[in-house]
C-alpha positions, 0 to 999 in steps of 0.5 A, spaced: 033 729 172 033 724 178 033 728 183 027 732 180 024 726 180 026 724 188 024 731 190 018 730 187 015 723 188 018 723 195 021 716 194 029 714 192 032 712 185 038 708 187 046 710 185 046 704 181 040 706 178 042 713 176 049 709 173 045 706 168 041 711 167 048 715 164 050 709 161 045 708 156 045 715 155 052 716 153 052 710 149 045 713 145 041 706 149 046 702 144 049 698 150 046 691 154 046 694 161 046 686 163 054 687 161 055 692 166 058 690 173 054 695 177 058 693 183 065 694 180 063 700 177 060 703 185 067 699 187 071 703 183 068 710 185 068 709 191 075 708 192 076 715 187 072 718 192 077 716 197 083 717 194 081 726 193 077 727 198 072 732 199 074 738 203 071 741 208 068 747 205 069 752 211 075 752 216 072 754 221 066 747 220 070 743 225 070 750 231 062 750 229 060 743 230 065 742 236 061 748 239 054 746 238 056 738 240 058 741 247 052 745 248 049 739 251 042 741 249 043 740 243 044 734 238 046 734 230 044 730 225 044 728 218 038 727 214 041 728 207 038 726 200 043 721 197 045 720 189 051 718 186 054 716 192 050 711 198 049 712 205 055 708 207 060 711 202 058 718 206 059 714 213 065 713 211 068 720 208 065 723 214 070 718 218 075 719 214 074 726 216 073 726 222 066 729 223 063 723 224 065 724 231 059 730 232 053 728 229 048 723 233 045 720 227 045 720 220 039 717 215 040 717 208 035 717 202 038 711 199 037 707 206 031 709 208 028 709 201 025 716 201 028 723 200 026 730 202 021 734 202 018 727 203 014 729 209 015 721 211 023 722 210 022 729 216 019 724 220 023 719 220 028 724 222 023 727 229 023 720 231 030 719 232 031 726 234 025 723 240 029 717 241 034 722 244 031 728 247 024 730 247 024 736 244 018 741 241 018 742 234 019 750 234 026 748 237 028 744 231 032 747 225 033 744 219 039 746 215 039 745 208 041 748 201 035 746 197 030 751 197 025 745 195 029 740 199 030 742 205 026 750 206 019 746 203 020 740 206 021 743 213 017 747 213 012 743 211 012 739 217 012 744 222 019 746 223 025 751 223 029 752 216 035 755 215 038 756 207 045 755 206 050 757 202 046 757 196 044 764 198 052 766 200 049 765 208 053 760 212 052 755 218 056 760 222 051 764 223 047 759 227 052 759 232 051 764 237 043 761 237 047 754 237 043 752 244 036 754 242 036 748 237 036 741 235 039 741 228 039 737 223 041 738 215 
């Protein structure tokens, strides 16, 4: 439902936010959100999530990246729609995992108060891509596996989209392109 309504105003419902939303509802709104340590709560998830880290869905994401970083017109970034999980919680996993190291910058719906397709929220994205390098429109590609997310949010401010996964198509079919584009997911 919440990412619903993010996808649809454009804007970001916070994690905790979303915390409380799910303990009213399992508790049938018979409990005093007041009495909830949001905080400790976020706290305690954050430390879970780091104790079973995610695994990198693909063996090769690491050859993939690596090879588009070192291809020196192209940068990586991560525009990404967050949840239940903040942008801070992602950096962190992304450092754990040592992916961090690959991407030029990372904008986070729960930081920028915006979410995808929210054309403001590709914007931002185009500005920090500009920062780097000037690069057009048409070489830009917006990796996603939301249809509405990603696909209509790229598309609908002018640049490329790829869907992913969703459709059982992998990021590795890009990387013998890799040079021809800026990307971002």
């Amino acid at each position: 439902m919440v990412n619903s309504i993010n996808e649809t105003t454009g804007k970001n419902i916070d994690a905790e936010e979303m915390y409380l939303m799910v303990i009213s509802f399992i508790n049938e709104g018979k409990i005093c959100l007041q009495d909830v340590n949001v905080a400790g709560l976020y706290q305690d998830m954050e430390a879970l999530l780091m104790e079973y880290m995610p695994q990198i869905y693909c063996d090769r994401t690491v050859e993939t990246l690596s090879s588009i970083k070192q291809t020196q017109a192209c940068t990586i970034s991560l525009l990404s729609n967050t949840g239940f999980i903040k942008g801070a919680t992602l950096r962190k996993v992304l450092k754990s995992l040592n992916l961090n190291q690959y991407f030029d910058f990372q904008l986070y719906s729960d930081e920028a108060g915006l979410s995808k397709p929210n054309k403001s929220f590709f914007q931002l994205m185009l500005n920090e891509v500009a920062a780097i390098k000037d690069i057009p429109l048409n070489q830009i590609i917006h990796i996603g596996d939301n249809p509405r997310a990603d696909i209509w949010g790229a598309d609908r401010i002018g640049i490329n989209s790829l869907l992913i996964n969703s459709n059982n198509t992998s990021i590795l079919t890009l990387k013998p392109d890799a040079a021809q584009y800026i990307f971002t997911a």
